[in-house]
NUMI-154778 format. One record per residue (C-alpha): residue number from 0; chain; x, y, z. Coordinates in steps of 0.1 Angstrom, whole numbers, plus 5000, padded with zeros to 4 digits. Layout:
<atoms>
<NUM,A,<X,Y,Z>>,
...
</atoms>
This chain:
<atoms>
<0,A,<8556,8043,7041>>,
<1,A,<8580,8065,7022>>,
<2,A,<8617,8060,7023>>,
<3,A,<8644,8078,7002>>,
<4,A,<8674,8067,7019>>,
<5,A,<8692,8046,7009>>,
<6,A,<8697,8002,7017>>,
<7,A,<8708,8000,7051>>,
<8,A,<8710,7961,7054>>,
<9,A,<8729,7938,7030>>,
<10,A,<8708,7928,6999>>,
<11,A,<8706,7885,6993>>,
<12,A,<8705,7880,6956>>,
<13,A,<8684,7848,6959>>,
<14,A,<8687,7836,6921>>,
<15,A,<8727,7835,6904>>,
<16,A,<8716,7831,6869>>,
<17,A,<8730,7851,6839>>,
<18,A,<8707,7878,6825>>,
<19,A,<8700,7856,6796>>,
<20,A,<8686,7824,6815>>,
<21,A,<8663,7843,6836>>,
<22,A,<8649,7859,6805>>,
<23,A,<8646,7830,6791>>,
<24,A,<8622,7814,6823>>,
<25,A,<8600,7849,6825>>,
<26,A,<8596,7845,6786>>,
<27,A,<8581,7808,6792>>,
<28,A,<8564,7817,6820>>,
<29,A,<8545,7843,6799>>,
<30,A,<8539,7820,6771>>,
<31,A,<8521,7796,6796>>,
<32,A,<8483,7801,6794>>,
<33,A,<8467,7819,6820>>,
<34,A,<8452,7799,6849>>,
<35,A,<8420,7797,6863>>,
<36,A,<8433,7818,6892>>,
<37,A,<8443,7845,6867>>,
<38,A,<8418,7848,6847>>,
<39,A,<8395,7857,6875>>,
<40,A,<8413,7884,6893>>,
<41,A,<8394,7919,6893>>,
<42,A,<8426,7937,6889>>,
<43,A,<8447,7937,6854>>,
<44,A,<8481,7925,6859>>,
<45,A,<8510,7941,6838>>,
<46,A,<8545,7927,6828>>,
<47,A,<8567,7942,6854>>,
<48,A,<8605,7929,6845>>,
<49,A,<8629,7943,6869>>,
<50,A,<8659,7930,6880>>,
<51,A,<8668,7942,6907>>,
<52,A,<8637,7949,6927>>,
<53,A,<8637,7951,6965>>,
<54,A,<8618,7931,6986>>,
<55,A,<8624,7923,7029>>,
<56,A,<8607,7891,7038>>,
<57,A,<8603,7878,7073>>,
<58,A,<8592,7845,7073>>,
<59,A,<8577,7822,7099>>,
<60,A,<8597,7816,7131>>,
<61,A,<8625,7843,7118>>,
<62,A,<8632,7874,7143>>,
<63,A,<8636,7896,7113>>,
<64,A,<8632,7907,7078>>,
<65,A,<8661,7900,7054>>,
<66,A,<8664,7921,7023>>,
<67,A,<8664,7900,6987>>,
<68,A,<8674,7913,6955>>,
<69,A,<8645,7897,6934>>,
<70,A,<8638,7896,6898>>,
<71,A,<8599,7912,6891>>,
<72,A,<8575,7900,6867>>,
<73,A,<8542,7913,6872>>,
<74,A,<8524,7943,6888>>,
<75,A,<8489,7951,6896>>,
<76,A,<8473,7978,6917>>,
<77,A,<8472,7953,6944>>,
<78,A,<8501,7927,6945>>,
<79,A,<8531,7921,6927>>,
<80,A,<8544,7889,6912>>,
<81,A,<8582,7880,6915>>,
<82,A,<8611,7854,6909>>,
<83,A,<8628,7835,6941>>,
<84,A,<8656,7815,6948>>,
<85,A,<8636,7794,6972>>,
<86,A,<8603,7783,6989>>,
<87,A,<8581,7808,7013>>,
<88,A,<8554,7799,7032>>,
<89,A,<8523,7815,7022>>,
<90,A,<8511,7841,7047>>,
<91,A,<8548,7855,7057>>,
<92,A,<8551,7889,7054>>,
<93,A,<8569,7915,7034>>,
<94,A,<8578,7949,7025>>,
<95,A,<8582,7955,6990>>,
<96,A,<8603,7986,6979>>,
<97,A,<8587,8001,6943>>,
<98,A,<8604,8029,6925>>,
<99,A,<8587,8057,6907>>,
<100,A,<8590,8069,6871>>,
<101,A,<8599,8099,6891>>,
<102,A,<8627,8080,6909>>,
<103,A,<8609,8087,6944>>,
<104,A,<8609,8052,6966>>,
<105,A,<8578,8040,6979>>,
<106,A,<8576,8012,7002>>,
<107,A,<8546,7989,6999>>,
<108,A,<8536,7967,7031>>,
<109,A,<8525,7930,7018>>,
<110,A,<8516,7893,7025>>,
<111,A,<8526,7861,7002>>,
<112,A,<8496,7846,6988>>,
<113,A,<8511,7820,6964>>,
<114,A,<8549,7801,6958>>,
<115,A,<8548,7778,6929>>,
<116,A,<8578,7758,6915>>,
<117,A,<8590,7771,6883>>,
<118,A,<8623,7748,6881>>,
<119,A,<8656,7737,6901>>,
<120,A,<8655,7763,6931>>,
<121,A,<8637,7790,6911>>,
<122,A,<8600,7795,6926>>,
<123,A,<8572,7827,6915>>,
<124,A,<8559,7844,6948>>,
<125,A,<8529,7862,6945>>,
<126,A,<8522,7892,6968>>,
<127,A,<8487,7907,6982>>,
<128,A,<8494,7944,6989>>,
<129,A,<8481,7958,7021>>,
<130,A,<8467,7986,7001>>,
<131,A,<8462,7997,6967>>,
<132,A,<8487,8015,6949>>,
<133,A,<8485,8038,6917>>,
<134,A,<8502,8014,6890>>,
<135,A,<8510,8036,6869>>,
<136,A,<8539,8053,6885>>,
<137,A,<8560,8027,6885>>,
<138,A,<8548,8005,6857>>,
<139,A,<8548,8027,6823>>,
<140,A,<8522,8000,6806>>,
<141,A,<8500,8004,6827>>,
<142,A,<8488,8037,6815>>,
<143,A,<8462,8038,6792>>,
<144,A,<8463,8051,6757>>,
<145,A,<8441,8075,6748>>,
<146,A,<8424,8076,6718>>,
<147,A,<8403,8091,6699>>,
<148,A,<8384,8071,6668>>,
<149,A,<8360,8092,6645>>,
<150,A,<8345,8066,6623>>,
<151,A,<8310,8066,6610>>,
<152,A,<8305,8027,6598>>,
<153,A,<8293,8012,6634>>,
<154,A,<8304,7975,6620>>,
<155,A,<8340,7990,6619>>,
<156,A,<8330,8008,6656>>,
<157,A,<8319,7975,6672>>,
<158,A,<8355,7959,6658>>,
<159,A,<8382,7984,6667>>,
<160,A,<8359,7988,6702>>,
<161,A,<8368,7950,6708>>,
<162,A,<8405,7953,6695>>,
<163,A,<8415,7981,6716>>,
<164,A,<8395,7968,6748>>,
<165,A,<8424,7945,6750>>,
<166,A,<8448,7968,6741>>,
<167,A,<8445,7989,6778>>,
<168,A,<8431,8023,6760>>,
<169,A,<8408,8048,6765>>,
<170,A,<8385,8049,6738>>,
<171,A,<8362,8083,6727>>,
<172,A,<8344,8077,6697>>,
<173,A,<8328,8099,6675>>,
<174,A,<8309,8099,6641>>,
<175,A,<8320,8127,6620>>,
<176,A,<8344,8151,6610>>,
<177,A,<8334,8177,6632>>,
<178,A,<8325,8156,6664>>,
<179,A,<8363,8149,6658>>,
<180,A,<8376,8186,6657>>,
<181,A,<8352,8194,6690>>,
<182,A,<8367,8168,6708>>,
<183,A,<8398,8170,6700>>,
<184,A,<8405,8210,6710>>,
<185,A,<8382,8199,6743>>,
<186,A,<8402,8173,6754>>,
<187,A,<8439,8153,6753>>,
<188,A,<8447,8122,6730>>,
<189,A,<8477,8101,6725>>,
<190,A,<8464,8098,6690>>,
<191,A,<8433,8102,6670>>,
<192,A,<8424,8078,6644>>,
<193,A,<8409,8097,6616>>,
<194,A,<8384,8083,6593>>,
<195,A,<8384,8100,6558>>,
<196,A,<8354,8092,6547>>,
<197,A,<8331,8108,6572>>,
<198,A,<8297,8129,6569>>,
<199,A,<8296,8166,6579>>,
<200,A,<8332,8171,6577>>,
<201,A,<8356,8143,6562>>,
<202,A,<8386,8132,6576>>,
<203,A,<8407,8156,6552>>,
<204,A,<8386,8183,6564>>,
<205,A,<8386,8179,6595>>,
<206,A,<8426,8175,6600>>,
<207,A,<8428,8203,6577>>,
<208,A,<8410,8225,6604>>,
<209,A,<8430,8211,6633>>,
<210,A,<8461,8219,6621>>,
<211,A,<8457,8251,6611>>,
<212,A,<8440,8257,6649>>,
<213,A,<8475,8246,6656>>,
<214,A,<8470,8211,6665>>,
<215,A,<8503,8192,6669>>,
<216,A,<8490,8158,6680>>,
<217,A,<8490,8127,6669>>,
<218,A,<8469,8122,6637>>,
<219,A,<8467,8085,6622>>,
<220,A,<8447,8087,6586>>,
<221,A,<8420,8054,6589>>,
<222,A,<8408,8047,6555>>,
<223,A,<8398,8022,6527>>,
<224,A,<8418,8043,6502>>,
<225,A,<8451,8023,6496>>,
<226,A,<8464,8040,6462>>,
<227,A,<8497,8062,6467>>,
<228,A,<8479,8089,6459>>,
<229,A,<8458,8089,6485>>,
<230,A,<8483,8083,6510>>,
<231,A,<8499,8116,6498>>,
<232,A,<8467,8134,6503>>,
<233,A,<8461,8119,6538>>,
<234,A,<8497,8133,6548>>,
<235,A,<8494,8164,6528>>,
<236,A,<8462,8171,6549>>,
<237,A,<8483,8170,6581>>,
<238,A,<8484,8132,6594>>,
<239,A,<8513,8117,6606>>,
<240,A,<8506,8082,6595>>,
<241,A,<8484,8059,6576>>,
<242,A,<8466,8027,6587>>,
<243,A,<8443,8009,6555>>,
<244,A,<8414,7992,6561>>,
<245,A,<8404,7963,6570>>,
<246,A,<8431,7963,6601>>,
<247,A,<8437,7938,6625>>,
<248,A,<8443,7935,6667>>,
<249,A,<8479,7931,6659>>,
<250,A,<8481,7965,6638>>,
<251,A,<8466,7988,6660>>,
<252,A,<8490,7971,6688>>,
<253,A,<8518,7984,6666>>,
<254,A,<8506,8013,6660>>,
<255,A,<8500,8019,6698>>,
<256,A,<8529,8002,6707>>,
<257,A,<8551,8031,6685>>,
<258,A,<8534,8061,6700>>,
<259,A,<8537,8046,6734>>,
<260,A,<8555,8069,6758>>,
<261,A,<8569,8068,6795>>,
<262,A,<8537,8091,6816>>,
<263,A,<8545,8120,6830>>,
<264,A,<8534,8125,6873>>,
<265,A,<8537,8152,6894>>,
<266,A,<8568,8149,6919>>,
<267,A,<8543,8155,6942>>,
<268,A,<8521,8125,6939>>,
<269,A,<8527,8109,6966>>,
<270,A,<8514,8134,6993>>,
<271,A,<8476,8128,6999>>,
<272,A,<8469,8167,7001>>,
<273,A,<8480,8171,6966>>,
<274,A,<8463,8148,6944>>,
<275,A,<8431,8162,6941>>,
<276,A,<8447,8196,6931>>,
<277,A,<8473,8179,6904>>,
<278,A,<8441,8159,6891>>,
<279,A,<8421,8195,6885>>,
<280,A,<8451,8209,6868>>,
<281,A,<8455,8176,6849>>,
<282,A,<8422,8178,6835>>,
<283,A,<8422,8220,6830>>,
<284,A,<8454,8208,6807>>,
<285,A,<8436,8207,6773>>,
<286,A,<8422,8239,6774>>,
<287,A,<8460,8255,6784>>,
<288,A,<8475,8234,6756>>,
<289,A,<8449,8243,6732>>,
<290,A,<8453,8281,6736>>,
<291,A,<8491,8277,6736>>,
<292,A,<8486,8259,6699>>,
<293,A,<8461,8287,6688>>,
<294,A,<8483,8318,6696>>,
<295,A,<8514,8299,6681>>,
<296,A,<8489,8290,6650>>,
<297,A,<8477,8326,6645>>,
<298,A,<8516,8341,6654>>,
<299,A,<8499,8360,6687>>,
<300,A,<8531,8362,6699>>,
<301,A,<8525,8382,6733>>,
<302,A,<8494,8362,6740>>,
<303,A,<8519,8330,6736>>,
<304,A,<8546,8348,6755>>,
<305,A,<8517,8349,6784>>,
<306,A,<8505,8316,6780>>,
<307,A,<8539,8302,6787>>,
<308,A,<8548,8321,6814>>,
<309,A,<8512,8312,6831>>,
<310,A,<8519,8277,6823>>,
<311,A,<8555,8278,6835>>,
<312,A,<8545,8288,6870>>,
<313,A,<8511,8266,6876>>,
<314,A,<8531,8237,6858>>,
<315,A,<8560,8237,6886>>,
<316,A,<8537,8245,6917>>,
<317,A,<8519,8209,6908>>,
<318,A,<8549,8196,6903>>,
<319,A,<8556,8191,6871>>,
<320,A,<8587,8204,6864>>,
<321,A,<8593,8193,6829>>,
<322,A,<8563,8211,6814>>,
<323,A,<8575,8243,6835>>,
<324,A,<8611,8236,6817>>,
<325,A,<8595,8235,6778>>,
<326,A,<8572,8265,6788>>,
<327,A,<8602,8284,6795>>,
<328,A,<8619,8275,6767>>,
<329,A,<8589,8289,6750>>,
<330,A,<8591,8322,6766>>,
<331,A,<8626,8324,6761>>,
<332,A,<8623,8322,6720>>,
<333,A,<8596,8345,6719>>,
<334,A,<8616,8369,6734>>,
<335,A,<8642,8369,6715>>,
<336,A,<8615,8367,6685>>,
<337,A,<8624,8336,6670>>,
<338,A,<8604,8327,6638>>,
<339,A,<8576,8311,6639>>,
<340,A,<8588,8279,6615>>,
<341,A,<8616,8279,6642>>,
<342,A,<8590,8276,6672>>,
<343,A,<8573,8252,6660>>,
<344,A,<8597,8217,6678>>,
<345,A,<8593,8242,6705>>,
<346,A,<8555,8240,6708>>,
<347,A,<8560,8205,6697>>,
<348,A,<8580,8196,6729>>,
<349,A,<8554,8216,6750>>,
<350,A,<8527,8197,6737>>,
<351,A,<8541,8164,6740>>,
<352,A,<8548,8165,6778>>,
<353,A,<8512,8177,6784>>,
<354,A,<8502,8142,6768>>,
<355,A,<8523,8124,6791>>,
<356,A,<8512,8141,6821>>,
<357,A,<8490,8121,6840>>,
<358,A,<8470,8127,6874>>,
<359,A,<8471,8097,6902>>,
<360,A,<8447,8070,6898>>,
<361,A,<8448,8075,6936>>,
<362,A,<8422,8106,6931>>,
<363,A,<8394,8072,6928>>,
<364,A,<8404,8058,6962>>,
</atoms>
């Protein structure tokens, strides 16, 4: 059920504690270790802090639902985890309201499967969604990074494989420099991690290539060589950042942790007849981008000024608008024959909402 308008019946903040003291109980809930319960569920839960989520419970032997103002903590495809002022009886039921990156409401029928005690009047109420929803829209972490790791040394593979399991990516691997360029112009990554030390084509090589294709992604150099010069070299070939071997769990959390940004869906996901058609423009995206990066590399400038205005139009009938907004702006400058060094945060602002656009996970249901 879908519902835009706006709260019609009087929201009951169940918890009066300052901002401060209930971040303090979420943080030591999360620093609790997980139990047995949790570590069993098939569906990954993500932190979900929100303060001022909306949830209407009826419980048993009330006539009606009354509306809470309840703090979130955690969100999965199917139930929701949140803060209470009180105890409720397993079973009532509830409507939970969810809220889009896109700011659309979406209104998610429920049942209460757990209420524990956390302290004084504060309980944790866990929710069993009547139905799956796409996580993703309304919880940013819970869209996976993609990523894209040429390495040849497979001891190195089997590691970063394990690290970034647990990190909620995507992982493509490949074993050379050229595998890397292939997949890269084929397909769209948050970032690549770029071996430099690679048979066929090396790491230089291969970023060399890439950016003069006009590549504007994400390139993180991945290599043993630690001297200053060759972290010149590795930047001078076109990466954006350096990460030295050996590295750890906790560096490539940082380092996806920094590149980490809010997803881009359609305004039109929620309507069941679109999201096969946004998921076959999502994935025909790559090949778009790549040919807007090649005319802008090779200064094709009425094969760009085409592109754009392509993109412009397919990019708003899917709905989204954003990408339709930066095509323009493309358009526009070429035009008025801006120069090329002067397209090129253009392109880059083009390129980076294409990475953030993401089709439903509903398309699997």
């Amino acid at each position: 059920m879908k519902d835009g308008s706006k709260q019609k019946k009087p929201l009951h903040r169940s918890i009066r504690c300052s901002d401060e003291e209930i971040v303090a109980v979420l943080d030591g809930l999360d620093a609790e270790p997980p139990v047995a319960a949790a570590e069993l569920r098939s569906q990954e839960r993500f932190s979900f802090r929100r303060t001022a989520c909306v949830v209407h419970l009826q419980q048993p032997g009330e006539a009606e639902t009354v509306a809470h103002q309840v703090i979130s903590r955690g969100l999965s495809a199917g139930g929701m985890s949140f803060l209470y002022g009180g105890f409720v009886h397993r079973g009532s039921k509830c409507v939970v309201q969810l809220v889009s990156t896109h700011g659309a409401w979406e209104n998610v029928a429920g049942t209460v499967a757990s209420c524990r005690h956390v302290q004084g009047f504060i309980h944790e109420i866990g929710v069993q969604f009547g139905r799956e929803i796409d996580v993703g829209q309304f919880c940013p972490d819970a869209v996976k990074t993609r990523v894209l790791f040429a390495e040849d040394d497979l001891s190195i593979v089997r590691l970063v494989t394990l690290h970034l399991s647990k990190l909620n990516t995507e992982l493509t691997h490949v074993v050379d420099g050229q595998a890397a360029v292939d997949q890269a112009r084929e397909n769209i990554f948050d970032v690549i991690l770029m071996d430099m030390e690679m048979p066929v084509l090396d790491g230089f090589e291969a970023t060399r290539e890439l950016r003069e294709k006009g590549y504007v992604g994400k390139i993180i150099a991945s290599t043993a060589l630690t001297a200053p010069a060759d972290r010149e070299r590795c930047l001078q070939a076109g990466c954006d950042g350096y990460l030295s071997k050996p590295y750890s769990r906790e560096d490539l959390s940082a380092l996806l942790k920094s590149l980490q940004e809010e997803p881009l869906f359609s305004s039109m996901a929620d309507s069941p007849a679109m999201i096969e058609l946004i998921a076959s423009f999502c994935d025909e995206l790559p090949s778009k981008l790549r040919a807007v990066e090649e005319a802008y590399a090779t200064e094709d400038m009425g094969k760009l000024e085409a592109l754009s205005r392509s993109l412009k139009g397919e990019a708003g009938s899917y709905g989204f608008e954003p990408i339709t907004d930066a095509a323009a702006e493309i358009e526009k400058a070429v035009r008025k024959e801006t120069p090329n060094k002067e397209l090129k945060p253009i392109v880059g602002e083009l390129t980076k909402l294409c990475l953030m656009a993401r089709a439903s996970a509903r398309r699997d249901q």
